[in-house]
C-alpha positions as MATLAB code, in Angstrom:
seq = 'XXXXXXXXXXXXXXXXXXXXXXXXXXXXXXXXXXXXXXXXXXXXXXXXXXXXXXXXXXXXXXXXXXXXXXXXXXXXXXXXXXXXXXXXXXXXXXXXXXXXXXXXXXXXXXXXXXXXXXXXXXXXXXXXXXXXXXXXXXXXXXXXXXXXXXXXXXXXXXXXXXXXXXXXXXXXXXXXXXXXXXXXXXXXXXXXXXXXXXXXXXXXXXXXXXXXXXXXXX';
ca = [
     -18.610   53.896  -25.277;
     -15.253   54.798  -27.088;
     -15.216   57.875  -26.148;
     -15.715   56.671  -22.386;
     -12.964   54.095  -22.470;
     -10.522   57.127  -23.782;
     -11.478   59.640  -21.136;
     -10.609   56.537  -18.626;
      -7.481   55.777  -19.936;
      -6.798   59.604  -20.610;
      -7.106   59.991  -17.150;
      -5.183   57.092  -16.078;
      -2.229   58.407  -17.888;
      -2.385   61.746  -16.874;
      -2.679   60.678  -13.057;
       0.437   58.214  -13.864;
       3.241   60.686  -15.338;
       1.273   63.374  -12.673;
       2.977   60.598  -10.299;
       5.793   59.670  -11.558;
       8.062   62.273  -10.407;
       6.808   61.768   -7.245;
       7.833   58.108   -7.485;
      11.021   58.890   -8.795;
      11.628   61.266   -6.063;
      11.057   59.070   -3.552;
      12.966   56.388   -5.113;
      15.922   58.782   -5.234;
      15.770   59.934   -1.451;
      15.505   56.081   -0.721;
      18.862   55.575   -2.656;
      20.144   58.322   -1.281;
      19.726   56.744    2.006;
      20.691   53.428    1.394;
      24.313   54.943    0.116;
      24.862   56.987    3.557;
      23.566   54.127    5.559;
      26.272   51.927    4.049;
      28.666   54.516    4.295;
      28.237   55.512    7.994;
      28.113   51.432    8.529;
      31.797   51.229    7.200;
      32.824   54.175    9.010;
      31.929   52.613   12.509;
      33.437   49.623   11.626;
      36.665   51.552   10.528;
      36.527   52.994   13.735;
      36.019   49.920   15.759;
      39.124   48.308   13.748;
      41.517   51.700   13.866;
      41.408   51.752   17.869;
      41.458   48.170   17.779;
      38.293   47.516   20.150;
      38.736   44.145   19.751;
      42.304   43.478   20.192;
      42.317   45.604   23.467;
      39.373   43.845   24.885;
      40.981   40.026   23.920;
      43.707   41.000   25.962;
      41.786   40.871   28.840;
      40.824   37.302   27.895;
      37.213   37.419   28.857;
      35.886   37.628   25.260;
      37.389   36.686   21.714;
      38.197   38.451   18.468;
      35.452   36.487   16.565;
      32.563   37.402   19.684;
      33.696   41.034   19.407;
      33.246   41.272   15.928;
      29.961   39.911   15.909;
      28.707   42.519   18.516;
      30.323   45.223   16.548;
      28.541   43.918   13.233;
      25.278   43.853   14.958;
      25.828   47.848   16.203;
      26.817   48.640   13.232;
      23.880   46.956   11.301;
      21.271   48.240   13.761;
      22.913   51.962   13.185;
      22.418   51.143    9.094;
      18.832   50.496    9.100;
      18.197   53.189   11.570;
      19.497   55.555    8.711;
      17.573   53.846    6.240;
      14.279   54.407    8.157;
      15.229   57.958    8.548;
      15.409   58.507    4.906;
      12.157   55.851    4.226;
       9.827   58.558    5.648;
      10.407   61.397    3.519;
      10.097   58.255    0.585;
       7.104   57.300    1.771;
       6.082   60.902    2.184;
       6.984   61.394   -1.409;
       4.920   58.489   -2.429;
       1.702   59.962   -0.665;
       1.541   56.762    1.942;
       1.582   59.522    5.074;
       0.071   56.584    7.097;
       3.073   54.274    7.003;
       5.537   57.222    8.222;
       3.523   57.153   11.823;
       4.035   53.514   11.599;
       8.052   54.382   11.346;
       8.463   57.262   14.006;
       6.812   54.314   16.319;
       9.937   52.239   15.252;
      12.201   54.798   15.055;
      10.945   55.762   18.724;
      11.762   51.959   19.656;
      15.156   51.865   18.406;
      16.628   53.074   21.184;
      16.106   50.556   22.959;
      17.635   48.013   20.314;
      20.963   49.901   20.941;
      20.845   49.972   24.809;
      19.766   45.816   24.292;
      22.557   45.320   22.061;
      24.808   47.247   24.859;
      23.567   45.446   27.741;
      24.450   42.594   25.279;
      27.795   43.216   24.979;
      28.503   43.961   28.454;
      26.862   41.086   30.247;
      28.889   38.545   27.648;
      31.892   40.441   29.249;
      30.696   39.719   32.882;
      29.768   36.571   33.010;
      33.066   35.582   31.563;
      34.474   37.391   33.950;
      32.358   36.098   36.904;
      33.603   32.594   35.665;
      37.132   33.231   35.622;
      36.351   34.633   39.274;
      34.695   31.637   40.643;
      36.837   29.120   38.513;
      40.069   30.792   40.657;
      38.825   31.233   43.477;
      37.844   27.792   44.349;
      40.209   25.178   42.024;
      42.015   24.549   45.194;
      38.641   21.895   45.458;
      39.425   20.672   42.107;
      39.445   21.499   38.550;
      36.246   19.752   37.501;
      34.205   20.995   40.577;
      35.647   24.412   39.568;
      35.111   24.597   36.017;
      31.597   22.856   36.891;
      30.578   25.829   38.906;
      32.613   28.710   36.752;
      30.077   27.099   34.188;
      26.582   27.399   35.906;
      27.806   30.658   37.472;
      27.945   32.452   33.885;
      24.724   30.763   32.717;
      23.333   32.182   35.367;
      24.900   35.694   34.798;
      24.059   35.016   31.087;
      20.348   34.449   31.930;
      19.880   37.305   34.000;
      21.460   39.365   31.002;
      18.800   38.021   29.115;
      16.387   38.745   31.271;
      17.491   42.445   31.543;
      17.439   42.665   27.613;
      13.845   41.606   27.104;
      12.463   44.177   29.803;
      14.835   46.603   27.737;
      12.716   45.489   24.542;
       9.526   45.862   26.338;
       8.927   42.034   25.827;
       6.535   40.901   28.490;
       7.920   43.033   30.898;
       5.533   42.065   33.856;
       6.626   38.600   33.889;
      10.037   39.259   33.707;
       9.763   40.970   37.226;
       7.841   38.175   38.663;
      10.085   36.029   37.198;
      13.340   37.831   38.158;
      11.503   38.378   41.943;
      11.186   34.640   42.286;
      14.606   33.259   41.342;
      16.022   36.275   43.662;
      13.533   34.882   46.461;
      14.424   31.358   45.714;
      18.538   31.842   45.699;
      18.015   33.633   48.925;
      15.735   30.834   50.716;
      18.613   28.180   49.123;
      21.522   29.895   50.425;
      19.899   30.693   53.932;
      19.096   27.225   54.094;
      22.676   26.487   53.314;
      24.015   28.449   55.283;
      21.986   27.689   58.112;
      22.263   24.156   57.747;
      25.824   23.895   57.391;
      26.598   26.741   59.948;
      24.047   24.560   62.640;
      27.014   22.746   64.460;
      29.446   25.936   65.047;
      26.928   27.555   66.129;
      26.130   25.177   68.739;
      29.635   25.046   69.796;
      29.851   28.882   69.916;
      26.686   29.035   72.799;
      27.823   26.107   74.538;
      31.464   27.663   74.655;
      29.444   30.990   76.312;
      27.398   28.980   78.254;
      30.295   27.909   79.573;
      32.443   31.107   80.270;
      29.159   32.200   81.537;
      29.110   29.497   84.381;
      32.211   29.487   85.166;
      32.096   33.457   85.865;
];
């Protein structure tokens, strides 16, 4: 029995330090990567602060300092742990799990798209403010509070869409989205015929009656 409980633990052991500079390996690539990731992360932010991205697009006053710098932290951070999965799948090579690393090249594959999101992100923030600064002069000969009312639902509404844009981007529900996105379109189209129609019903009249007119008179 002794001699059974030693060739167990013999074997146990020798299977351990057989591992261990695998391990150790693995744990060093995985520092390794963590370092660079950091790195690369302080470098883009350098960059985004040495042509001063954020001053230059203040000036414009359709976005502030403080939004800026969040959307720059968030590139940055997704470009960090894109590094560090990079370097996890040689670790996880190292550490004989081969069947997490197809799990990562899926992720690694979706990425992409995180960056575009983030983009898309960025730039629809940047529109809507600046399709509310359009409306909001445009029409504050009506009034400022009618004006800021409809600067208001006008980037909502350019907001929304943005979101909506972002989650077919992701791949989240995507077929829903359209549907969804088709029916608003459909419905802001019937509303604004309507309006139009409605409120154009009168001049219209007094346009044929005018050529009725002309007409008779010829």
């Amino acid at each position: 029995m002794f001699i059974v409980v030693n060739e167990i633990l013999a074997n146990f052991f020798r299977k351990l330090f057989d591992y261990l500079p695998n391990f150790f390996g693995g744990v060093f690539i995985l520092a390794i990567g963590i370092v660079v990731s950091t790195l690369l992360k302080r470098l883009l932010l350098s960059l985004f602060t040495f042509f001063r991205f954020s001053t230059s697009l203040e000036k414009t006053h359709l976005i502030t300092t403080k939004e800026v710098k969040v959307w720059e932290e968030v590139l940055a951070e997704v470009l960090r742990w894109t590094i560090i999965l990079l370097f996890l799948i040689p670790t996880l090579e190292a550490w004989g799990l081969s069947r997490a690393t197809t799990v990562l090249n899926q992720l690694l594959l979706y990425l992409p798209n995180v960056i575009v999101a983030v983009i898309i992100g960025f730039v629809g923030l940047i529109l809507s403010n600046l399709v509310a600064d359009v409306v909001r002069h445009s029409i504050k000969t009506i009034g400022s509070t009618t004006a800021n009312t409809l600067a208001t639902f006008a980037k909502w509404t350019m907001t929304f869409f943005t979101v909506l844009i972002i989650m077919n981007q992701l791949g989240v529900a995507q077929d829903l989205i359209r549907i969804l996105f088709t029916g608003i379109v459909a419905m802001l189209t019937i509303a604004g015929g309507l309006a139009f129609g409605l409120g154009g019903k009168d001049m219209a009249k007094e346009s044929l009656e005018e050529l009725k007119k002309n007409m008779g008179g010829k």
